[in-house]
N, C-alpha and C positions, 0 to 999 in steps of 0.2 A: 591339963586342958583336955587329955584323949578322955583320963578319966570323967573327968565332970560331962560330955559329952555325952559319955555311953550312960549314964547315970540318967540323963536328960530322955534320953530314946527309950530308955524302960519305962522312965516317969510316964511317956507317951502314950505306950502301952498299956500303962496300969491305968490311963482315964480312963483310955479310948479301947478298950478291948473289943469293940467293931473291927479298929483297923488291922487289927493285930490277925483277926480272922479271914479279914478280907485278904490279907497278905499271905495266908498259909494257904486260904482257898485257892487263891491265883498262882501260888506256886505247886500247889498238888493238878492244879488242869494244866499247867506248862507241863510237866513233869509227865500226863496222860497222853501229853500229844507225841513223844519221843518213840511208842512202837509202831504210830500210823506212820510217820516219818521215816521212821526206819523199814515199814512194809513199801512206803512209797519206795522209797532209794534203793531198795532190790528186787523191785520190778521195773527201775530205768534200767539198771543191771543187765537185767535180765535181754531188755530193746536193743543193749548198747548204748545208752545215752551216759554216758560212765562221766560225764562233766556233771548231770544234772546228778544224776546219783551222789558226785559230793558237794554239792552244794547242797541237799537234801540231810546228808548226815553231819556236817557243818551246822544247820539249822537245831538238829538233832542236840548235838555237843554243847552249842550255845546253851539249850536247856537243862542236858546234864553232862558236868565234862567229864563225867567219870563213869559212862555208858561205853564198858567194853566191846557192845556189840556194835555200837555206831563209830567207834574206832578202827572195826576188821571191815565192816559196811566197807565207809573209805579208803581205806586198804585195799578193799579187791577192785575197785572204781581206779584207784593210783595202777595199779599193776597193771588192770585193762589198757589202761594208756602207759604203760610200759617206762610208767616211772618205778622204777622198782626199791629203789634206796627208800622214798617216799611212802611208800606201802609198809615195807618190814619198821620204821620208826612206827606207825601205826599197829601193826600188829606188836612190836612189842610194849607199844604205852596198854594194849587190850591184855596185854597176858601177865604184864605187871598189876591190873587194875585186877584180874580175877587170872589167877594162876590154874584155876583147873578147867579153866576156857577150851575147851578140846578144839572148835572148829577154827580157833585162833592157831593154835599148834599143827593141825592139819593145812590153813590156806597160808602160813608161814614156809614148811616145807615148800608148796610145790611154789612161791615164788622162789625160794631158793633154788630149787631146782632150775627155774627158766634162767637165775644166773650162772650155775652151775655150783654151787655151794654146795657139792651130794651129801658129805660128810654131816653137814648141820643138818640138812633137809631129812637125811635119814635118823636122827636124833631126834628132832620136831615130829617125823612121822611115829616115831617109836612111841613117842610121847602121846599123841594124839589117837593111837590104837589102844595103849595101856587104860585110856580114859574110855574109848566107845570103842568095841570091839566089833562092832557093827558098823562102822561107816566105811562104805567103799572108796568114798573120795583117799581118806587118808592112806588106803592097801595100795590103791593106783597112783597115789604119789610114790608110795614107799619103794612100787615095783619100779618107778621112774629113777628113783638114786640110785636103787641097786642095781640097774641093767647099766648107767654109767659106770657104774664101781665095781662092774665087771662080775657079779653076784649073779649070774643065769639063776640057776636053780633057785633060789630066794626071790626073786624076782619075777620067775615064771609061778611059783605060790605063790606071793602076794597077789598078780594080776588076774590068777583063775580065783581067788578068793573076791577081788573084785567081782569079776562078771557074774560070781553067785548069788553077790549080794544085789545085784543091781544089772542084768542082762541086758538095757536098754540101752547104754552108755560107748559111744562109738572110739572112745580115748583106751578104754578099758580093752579092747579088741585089739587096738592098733598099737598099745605099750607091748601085749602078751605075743603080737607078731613079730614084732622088732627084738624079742628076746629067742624066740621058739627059730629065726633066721639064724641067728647068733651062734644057737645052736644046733644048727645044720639042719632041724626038723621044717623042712621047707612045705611041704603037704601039709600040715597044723597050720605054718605062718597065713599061707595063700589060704586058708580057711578064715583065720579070724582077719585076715585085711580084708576079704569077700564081704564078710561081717560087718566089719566097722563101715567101709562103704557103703553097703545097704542100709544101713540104719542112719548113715551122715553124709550125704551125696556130697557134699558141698566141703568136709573135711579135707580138704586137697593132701593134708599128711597121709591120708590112710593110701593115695595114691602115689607114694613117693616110697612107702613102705613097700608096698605090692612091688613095683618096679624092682627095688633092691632084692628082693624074694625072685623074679622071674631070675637078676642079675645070675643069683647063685643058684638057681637052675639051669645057668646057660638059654634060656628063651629069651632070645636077644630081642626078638620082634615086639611081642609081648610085652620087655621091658620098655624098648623102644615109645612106642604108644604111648607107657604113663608116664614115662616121664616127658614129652612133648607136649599131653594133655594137661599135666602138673606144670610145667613151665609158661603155658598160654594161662592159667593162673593167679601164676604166681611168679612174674618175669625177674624177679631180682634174688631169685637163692640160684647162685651159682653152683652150688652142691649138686642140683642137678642137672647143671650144665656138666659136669663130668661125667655124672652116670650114664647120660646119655650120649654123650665124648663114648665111654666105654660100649655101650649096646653100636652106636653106630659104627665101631671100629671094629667089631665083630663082625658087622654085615659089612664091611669094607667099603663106610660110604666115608670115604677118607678127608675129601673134601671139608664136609659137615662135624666129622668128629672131629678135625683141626678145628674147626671154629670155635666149638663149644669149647673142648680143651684150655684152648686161649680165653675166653671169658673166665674160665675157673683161674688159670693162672695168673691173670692179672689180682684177682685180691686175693689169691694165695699162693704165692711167690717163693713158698718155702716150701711146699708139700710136693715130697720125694715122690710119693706116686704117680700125680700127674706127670713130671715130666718121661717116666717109664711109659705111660700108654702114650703120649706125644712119639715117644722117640719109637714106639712099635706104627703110629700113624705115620711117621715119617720115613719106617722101613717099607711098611705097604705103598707110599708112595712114590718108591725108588729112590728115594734123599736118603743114601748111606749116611754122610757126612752128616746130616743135622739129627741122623736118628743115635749115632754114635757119641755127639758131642752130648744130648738130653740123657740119653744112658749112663754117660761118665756124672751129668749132675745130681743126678736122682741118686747114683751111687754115693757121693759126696756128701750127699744130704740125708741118707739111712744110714753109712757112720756117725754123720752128727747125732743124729737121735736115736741111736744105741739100735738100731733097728736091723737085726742080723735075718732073720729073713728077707726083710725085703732088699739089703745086700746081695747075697746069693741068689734075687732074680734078675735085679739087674748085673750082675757078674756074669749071669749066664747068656743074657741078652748079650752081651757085647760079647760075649765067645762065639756065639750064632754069629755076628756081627763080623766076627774078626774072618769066619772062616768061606764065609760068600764070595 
């Protein structure tokens, strides 16, 4: 039956070879409208309209489903909205469909990165530089895995390799701060977070970096500031409810750095640090007992986690402790 059927469809053809034209025509003008589509959907991108952008490359895929680029399109629209399992199936049906897809292997990393995958992310970016040795996005990923995986030096070249290929880029400033802090080069960092904020007022990270950079210059005030400014915001990263825990307990506004402190340690309940500045806010505030008791947990909790420095500050905290 299948047979006689297809037999029947060609017979069709072979009268009517109008329709047969009309058929190719209309599938070569669908086939034409997949790069306006795809130009539309990454200038919603671009608005933030990250819904309309997939349903744009949706429309795209309907007409061809085997357009790797309106598979990473959709991809970076899923990630926008912080679906991110949802994206990487999308980037890899784009790099399965064309394997030397560089900018598919480049926005593969850095969502990897936002999960924290460095290991893949820095493979994908290898990948994606070996292909264009020219794209900055991918060195600014790269610097991104390698400043997790603890790679300073590779990671402070990749990010000056970004900013040469592309100066304009406020991410590019604010990865190569957060490495150049790391390593102690504070004058550099406060250079390029000066940077990235000039060039992205509105980047609130590049604010939270700078803070961190005052941190380890001891310019409590200074820190003080962004991180306050960064927190009005951006009210829901606790992160820098510590840091500013920490600048405020330098200026001994003890009060305030309980508070924040306590924001941070409610959804992180296990980080030995916190409870060591808690339990030095609780020395400034004449609470032996509860600064003693937070000193014994933070020590408790840098044994668990192999963590022999920060053993030995709080060891020496509770020696200060013992001898008051």
């Amino acid at each position: 039956m299948r047979i006689r059927y297809a037999a029947l469809v060609v017979g069709i053809f072979l009268v009517f070879p109008g329709i047969a034209r009309a058929a190719a025509q209309e599938a070569a003008a669908s086939a034409d409208q997949v790069p306006q589509l795809l130009d539309q959907a990454r200038q919603r991108l671009s608005e933030g309209q990250y819904q309309q952008a997939i349903n744009l490359a949706n429309k795209a895929l309907a007409l061809n489903p085997h357009s790797a680029q309106a598979l990473v399109v959709r991809g970076d629209a899923k990630d926008d909205l912080s679906d991110f399992q949802g994206a990487l199936i999308d980037y890899n049906a784009a790099i399965a469909i064309d394997p030397e897809y560089e900018y598919g292997y480049a926005t593969r990393c850095g969502t990897e990165n936002e999960i924290s995958q460095y290991r893949k992310a820095l493979d994908d970016c290898n990948k994606a530089i070996s292909l264009d040795p020219k794209d900055d996005y991918a060195y600014r990923e790269r610097a991104t895995s390698e400043y997790f995986l603890d790679r300073d030096a590779a990671g402070l070249e990749d990010a000056s390799r970004a900013i040469e290929l592309d100066n304009t880029v406020a991410r590019s400033f604010a990865i190569r701060c957060n490495i150049e802090r790391d390593m102690g080069n504070y004058q550099d960092a406060l250079a390029d977070c000066n940077r990235g904020i000039q060039l992205d007022p509105k980047r609130h990270g590049s604010l939270f970096n700078r803070g961190r950079v005052y941190i380890g210059e001891q310019q409590w005030e200074a820190a003080l500031a962004d991180f306050q400014t960064y927190l009005a915001a951006v009210p829901d990263d606790s992160s820098a409810n510590y840091w500013l825990a920490v600048s405020q307990s330098h200026l001994k506004m003890w009060d305030d750095a309980l508070k924040n402190v306590n924001i941070y340690l409610k959804e992180n309940p296990f980080d030995a640090d916190s409870y060591l500045v808690r339990a030095g806010i609780y020395a400034g505030m004449g609470k032996k007992t509860q600064a003693i008791d937070d000193a014994k947990t933070s020590l408790r909790l840098y044994h668990i986690h192999n963590n022999d420095q920060g053993a030995v500050r709080a060891q020496d905290f509770l020696k200060s402790m013992n001898t008051q």
